[in-house]
C-alpha positions as CSV (number, residue, x, y, z in Angstrom):
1,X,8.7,177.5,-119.4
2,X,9.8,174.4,-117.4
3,X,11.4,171.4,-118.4
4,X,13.1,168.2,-118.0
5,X,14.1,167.4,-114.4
6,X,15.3,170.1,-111.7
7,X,14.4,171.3,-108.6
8,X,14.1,175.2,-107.8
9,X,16.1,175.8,-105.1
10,X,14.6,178.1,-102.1
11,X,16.5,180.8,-102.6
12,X,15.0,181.5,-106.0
13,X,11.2,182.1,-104.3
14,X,12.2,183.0,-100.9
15,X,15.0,186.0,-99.5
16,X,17.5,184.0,-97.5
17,X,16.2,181.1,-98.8
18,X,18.9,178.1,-99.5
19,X,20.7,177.6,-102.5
20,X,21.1,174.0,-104.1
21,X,24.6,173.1,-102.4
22,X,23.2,173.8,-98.7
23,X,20.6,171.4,-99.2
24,X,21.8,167.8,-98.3
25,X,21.7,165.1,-101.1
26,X,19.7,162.8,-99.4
27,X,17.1,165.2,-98.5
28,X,15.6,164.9,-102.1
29,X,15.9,161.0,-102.1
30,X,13.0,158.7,-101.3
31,X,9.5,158.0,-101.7
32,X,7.7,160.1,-103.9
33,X,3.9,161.3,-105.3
34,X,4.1,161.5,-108.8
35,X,0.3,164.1,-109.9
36,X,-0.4,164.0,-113.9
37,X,-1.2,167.6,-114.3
38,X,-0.6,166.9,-118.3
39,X,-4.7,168.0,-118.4
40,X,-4.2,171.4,-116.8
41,X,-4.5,174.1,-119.5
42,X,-3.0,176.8,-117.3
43,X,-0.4,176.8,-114.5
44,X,0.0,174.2,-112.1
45,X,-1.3,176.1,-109.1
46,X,-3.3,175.6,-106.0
47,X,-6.4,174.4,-107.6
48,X,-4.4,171.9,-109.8
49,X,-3.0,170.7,-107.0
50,X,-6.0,169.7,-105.5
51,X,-7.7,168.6,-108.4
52,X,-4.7,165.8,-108.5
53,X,-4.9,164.9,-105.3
54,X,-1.9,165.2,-102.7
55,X,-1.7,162.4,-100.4
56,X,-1.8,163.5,-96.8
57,X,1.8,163.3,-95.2
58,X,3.6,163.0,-98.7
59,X,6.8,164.9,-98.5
60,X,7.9,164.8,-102.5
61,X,6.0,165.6,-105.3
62,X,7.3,165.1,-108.9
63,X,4.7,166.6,-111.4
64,X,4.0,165.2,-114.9
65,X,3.0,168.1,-117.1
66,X,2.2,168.9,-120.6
67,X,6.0,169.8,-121.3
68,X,6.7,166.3,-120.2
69,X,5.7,164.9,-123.9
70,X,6.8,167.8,-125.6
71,X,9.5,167.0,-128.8
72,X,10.7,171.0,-127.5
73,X,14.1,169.8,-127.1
74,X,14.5,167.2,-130.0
C-alpha cells in the first residue's frame, strides 16, 4: 500500500534509473493535474488513468485515491 505524499524515484521501476537526489528540486515544482481515482476498486492502472482523464501535454500528475481518506495512520 501507498500513502501520504512521495514520489517513487526511477530507479525503483527502471535499472539505471535515477535516484531522488539526482533529480533537481525544481523539476517536481509547478502546475499540476490532480485525477480522483478514490472510485477505482483495483489498482490505478492504464485503464484508470484514462477513465480520469489526462489532459494532453500535462507534465504532473498528483492522484487522489482511496488511501487519501483513510484514518490508516491516525
Amino acid at each position: 500500500m501507498h500513502h501520504g505524499t512521495h514520489v517513487d524515484a526511477p530507479w525503483h521501476f527502471i535499472p539505471g534509473g535515477k535516484k531522488p537526489r539526482e533529480i533537481p528540486l525544481d523539476h517536481w515544482l509547478g502546475e499540476c493535474q490532480v485525477l480522483d481515482l478514490t472510485a477505482e476498486k483495483s489498482c490505478v492502472c492504464g485503464p484508470a488513468l484514462d477513465r480520469a482523464g489526462v489532459r494532453d501535454g500535462v507534465k504532473r500528475l498528483l492522484f487522489k485515491t482511496r488511501n487519501s481518506a483513510t484514518d490508516y495512520w491516525h
